[in-house]
N, CA, C and O of each residue as an XYZ file, in Angstrom:
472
protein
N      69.592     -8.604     -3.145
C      70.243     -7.903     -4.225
C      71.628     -8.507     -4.398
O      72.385     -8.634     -3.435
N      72.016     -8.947     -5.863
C      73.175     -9.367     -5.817
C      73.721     -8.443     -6.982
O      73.178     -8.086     -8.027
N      75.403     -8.080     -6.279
C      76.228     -6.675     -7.299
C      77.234     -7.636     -7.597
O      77.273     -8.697     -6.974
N      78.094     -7.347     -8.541
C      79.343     -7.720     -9.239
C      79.936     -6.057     -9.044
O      79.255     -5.096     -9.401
N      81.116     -5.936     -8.509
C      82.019     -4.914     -8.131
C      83.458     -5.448     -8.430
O      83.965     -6.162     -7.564
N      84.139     -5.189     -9.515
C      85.631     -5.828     -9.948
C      86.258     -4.535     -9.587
O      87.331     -4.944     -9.144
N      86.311     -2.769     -9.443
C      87.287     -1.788     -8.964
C      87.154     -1.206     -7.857
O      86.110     -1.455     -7.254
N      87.624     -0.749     -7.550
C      87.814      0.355     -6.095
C      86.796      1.663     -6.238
O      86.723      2.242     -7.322
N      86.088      2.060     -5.203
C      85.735      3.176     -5.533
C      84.135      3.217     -4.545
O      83.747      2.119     -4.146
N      83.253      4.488     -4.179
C      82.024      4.302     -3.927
C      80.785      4.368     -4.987
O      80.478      5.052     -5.964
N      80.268      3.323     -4.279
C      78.808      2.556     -5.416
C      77.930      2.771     -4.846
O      77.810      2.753     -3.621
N      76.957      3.077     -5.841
C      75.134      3.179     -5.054
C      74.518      1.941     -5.866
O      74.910      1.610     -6.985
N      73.718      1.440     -5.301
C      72.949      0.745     -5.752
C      71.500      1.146     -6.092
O      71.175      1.572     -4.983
N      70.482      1.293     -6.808
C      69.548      1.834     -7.476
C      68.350      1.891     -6.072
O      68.459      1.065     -5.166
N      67.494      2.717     -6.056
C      66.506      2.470     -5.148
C      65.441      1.824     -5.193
O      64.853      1.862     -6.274
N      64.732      0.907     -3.922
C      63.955      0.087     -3.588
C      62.692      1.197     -3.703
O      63.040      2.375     -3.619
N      61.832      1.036     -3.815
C      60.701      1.379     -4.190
C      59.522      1.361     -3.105
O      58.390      1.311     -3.586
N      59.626      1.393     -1.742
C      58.360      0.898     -1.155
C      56.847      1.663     -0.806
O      56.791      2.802     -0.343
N      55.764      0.910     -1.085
C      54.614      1.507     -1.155
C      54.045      0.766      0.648
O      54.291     -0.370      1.053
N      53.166      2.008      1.490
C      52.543      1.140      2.217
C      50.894      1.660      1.776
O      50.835      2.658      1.058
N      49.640      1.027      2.177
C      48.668      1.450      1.946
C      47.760      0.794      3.119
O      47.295     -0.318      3.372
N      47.761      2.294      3.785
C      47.196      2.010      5.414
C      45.511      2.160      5.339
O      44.980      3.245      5.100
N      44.959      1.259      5.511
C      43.581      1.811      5.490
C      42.730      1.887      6.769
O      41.631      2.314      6.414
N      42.737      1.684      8.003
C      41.986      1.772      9.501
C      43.046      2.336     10.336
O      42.686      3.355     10.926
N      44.420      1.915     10.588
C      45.049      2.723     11.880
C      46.388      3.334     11.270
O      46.887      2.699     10.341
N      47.070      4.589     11.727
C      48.306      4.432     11.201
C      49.246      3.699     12.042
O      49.178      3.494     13.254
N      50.514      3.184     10.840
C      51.679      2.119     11.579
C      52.887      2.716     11.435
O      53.322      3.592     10.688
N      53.394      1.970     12.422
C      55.006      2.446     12.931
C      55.769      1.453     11.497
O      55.098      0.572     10.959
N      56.917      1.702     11.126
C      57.705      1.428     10.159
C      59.555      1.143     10.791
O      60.391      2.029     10.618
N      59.833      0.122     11.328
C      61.292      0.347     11.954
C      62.375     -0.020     11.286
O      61.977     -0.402     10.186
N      63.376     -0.101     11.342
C      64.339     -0.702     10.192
C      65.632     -1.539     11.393
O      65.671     -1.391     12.615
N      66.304     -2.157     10.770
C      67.367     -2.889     11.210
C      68.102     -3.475     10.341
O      67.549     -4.071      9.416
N      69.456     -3.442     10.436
C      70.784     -3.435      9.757
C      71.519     -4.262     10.534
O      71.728     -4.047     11.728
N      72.173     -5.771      9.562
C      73.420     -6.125     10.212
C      74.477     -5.240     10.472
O      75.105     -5.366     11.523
N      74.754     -4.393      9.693
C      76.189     -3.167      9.810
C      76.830     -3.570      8.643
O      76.261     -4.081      7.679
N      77.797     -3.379      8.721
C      78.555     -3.287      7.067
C      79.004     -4.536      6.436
O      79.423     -5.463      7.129
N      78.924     -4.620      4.878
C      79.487     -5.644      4.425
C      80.330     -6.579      5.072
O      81.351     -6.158      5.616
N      80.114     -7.532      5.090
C      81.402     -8.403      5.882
C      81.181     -9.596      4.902
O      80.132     -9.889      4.328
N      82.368    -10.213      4.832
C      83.170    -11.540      4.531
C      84.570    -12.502      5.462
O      85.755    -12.708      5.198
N      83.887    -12.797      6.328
C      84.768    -13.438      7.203
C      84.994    -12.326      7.941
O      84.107    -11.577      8.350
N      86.948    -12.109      8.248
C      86.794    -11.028      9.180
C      86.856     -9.525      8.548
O      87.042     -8.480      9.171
N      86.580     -9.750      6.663
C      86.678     -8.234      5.875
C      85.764     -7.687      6.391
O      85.033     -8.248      7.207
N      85.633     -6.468      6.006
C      84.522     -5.535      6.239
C      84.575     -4.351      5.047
O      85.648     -4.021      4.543
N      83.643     -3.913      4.760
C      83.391     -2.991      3.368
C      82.159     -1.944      4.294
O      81.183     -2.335      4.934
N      82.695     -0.378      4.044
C      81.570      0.383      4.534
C      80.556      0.974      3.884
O      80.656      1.814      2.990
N      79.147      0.320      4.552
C      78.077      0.452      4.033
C      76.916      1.552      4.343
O      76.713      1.831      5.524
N      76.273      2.083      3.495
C      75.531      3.329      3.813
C      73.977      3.052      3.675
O      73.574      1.889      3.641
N      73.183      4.033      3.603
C      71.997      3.978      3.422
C      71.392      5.238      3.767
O      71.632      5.944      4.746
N      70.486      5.444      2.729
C      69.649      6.206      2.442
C      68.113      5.921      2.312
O      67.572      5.105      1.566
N      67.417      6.950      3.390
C      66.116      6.963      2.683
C      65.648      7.867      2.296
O      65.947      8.781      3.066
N      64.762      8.381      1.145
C      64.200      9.374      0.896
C      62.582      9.535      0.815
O      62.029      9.106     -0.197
N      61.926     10.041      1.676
C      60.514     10.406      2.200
C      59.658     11.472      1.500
O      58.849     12.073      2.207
N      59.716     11.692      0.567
C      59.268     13.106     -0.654
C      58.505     12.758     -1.328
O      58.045     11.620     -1.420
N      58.113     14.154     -2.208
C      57.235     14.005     -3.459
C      58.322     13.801     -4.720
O      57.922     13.034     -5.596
N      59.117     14.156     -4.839
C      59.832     14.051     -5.872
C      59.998     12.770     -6.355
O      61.007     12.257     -5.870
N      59.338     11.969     -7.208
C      59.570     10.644     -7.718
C      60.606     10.547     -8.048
O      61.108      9.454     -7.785
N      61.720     11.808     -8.954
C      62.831     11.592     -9.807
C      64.232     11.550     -8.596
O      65.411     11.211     -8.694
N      63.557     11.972     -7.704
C      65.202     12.379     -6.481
C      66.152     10.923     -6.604
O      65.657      9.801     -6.493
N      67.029     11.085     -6.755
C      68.315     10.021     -6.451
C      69.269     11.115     -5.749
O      69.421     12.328     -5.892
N      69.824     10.153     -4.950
C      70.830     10.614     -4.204
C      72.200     11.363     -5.137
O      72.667     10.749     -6.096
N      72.694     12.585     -4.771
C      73.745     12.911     -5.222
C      74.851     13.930     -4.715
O      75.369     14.953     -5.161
N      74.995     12.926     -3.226
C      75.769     13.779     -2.149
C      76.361     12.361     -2.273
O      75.912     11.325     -2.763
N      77.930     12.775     -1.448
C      78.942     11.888     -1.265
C      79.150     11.153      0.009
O      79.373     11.923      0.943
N      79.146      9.991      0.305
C      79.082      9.202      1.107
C      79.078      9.399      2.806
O      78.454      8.836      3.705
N      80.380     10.791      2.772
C      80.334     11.389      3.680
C      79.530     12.305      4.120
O      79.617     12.413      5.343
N      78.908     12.893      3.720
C      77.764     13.623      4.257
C      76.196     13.127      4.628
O      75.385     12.387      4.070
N      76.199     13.880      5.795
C      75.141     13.447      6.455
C      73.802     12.768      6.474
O      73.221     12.175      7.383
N      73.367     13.084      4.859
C      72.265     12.358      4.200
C      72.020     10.529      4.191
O      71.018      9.817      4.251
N      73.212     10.316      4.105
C      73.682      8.756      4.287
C      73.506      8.484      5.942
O      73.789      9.065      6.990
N      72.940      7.391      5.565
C      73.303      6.698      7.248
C      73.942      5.500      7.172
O      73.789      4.706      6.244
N      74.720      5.323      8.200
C      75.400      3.987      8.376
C      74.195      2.979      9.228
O      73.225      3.304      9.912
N      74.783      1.551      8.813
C      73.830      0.711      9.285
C      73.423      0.844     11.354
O      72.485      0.232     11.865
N      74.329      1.704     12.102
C      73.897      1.351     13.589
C      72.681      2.867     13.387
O      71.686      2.954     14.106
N      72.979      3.809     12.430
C      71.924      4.928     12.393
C      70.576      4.823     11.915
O      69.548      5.461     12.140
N      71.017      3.339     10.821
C      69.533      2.992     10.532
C      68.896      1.927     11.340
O      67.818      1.487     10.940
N      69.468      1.412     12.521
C      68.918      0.866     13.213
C      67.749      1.726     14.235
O      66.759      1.262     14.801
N      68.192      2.910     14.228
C      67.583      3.879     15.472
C      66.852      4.666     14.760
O      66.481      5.670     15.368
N      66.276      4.510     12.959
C      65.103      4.931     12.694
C      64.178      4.385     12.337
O      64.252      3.276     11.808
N      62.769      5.182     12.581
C      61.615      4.595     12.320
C      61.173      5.769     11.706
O      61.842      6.789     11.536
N      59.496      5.488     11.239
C      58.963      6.200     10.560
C      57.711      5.627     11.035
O      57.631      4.473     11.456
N      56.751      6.425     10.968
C      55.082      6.377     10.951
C      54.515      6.915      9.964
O      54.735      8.072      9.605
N      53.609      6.016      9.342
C      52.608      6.127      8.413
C      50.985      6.185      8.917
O      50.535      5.400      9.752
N      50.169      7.278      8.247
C      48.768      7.749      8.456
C      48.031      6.835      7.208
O      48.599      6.351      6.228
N      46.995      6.779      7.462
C      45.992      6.336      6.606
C      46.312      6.602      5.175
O      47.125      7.516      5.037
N      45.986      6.173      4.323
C      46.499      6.225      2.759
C      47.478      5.611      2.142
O      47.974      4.564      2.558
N      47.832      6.203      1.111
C      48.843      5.675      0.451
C      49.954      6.312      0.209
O      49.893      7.388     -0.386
N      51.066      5.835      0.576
C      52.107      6.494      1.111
C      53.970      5.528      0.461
O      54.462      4.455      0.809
N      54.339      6.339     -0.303
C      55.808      6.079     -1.145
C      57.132      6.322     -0.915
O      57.497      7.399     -1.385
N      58.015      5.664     -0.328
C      59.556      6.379     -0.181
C      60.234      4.937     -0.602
O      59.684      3.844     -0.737
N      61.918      5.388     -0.798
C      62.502      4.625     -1.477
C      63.629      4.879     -0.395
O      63.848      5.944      0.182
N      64.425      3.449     -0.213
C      65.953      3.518      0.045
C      66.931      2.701     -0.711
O      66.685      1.641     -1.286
N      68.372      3.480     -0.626
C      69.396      3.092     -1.334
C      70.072      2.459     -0.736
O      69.622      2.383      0.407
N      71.305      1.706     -0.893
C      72.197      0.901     -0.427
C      73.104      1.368     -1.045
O      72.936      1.471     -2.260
N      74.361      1.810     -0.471
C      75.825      2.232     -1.195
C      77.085      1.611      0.066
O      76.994      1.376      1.271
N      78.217      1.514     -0.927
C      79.547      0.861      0.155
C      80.321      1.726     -0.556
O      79.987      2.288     -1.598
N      81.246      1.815     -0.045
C      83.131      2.408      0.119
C      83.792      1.489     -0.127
O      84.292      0.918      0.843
N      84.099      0.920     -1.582
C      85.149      0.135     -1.326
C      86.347      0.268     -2.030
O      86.488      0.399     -3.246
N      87.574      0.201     -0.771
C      88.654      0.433     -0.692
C      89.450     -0.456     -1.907
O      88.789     -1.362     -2.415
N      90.823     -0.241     -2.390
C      91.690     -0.688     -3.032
C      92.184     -1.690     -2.497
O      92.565     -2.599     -3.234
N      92.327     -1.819     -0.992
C      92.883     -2.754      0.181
C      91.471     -4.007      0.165
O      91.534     -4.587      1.248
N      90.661     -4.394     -0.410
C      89.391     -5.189      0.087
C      89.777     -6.188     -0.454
O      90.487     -6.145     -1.459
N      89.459     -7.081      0.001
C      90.095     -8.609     -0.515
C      88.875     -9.280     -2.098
O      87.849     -8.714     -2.477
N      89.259    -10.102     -2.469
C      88.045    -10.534     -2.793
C      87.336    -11.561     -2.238
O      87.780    -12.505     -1.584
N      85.607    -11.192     -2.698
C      85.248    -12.244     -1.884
C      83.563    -12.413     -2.063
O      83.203    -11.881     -3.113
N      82.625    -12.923     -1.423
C      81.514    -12.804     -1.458
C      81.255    -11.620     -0.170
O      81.791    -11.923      0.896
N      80.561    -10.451     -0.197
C      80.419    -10.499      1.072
C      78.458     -9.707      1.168
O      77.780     -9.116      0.327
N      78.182    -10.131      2.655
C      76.789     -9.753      2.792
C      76.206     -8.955      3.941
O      76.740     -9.028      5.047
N      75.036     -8.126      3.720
C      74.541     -8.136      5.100
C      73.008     -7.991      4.416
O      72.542     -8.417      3.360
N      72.437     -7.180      5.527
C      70.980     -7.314      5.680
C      70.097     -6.529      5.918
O      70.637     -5.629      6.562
N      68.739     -6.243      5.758
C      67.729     -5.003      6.261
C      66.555     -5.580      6.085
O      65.936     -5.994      5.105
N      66.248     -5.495      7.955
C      64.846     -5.770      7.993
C      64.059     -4.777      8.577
O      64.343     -4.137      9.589
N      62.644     -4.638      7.606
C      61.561     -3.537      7.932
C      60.655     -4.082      9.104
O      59.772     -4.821      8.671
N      60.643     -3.959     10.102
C      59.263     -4.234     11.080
C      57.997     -3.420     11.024
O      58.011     -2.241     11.378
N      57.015     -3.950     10.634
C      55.678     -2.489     10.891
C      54.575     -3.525     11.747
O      54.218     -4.698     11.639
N      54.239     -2.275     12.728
C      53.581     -2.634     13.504
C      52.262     -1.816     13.681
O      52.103     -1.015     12.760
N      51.321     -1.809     14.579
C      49.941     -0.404     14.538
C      50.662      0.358     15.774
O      51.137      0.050     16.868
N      50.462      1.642     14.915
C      50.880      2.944     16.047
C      49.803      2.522     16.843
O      48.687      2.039     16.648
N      50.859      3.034     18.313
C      50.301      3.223     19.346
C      49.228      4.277     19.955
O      48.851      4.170     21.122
């Protein structure tokens, strides 16, 4: 995903969409996060959200600080398991960025591991 951000302020970025469709065993689902924006030695704080529901229309609309958000070492320490079928949740990506942030390119990362439940 690439953003253009020219002011100060917190941003969400739109949600990812993911479908799994398990058909013989259910699988484990893990996640992993570099941690927050960085550019050299900047840093920009980064959040994340997932949402696990029926509600197709839900977008996030709590503020960065509250608990719904996870930071990237919280989304390292979740997983999820999926059962047979077909099965939909979405996550967001949002940062904090300060008036003090330099400019710059900056990046990180999220990788999904799925494996067969044990």
């Amino acid at each position: 995903i690439n953003i253009h951000v020219n002011m100060p302020g917190q941003w969400m970025i739109g949600d990812m969409q993911i479908e799994t469709d398990v058909d013989h065993a259910p699988i484990d689902i893990q996640f992993t996060a570099s941690g927050n924006l960085t550019w050299g030695t900047n840093s920009i704080p980064t959040y994340y959200q997932i949402y696990d529901g029926n509600n197709t229309s839900y977008v996030p609309n709590q503020p960065l600080n509250s608990n719904v958000w996870q930071t990237p070492s919280d989304l390292n320490a979740f997983s999820m398991t999926r059962g047979i079928g077909n099965h939909i949740f979405k996550i967001w990506f949002a940062m904090d960025v300060s008036r003090s942030v330099p400019k710059g390119i900056y990046t990180c990362w999220i990788q999904m591991s799925i494996a067969t439940h044990p």
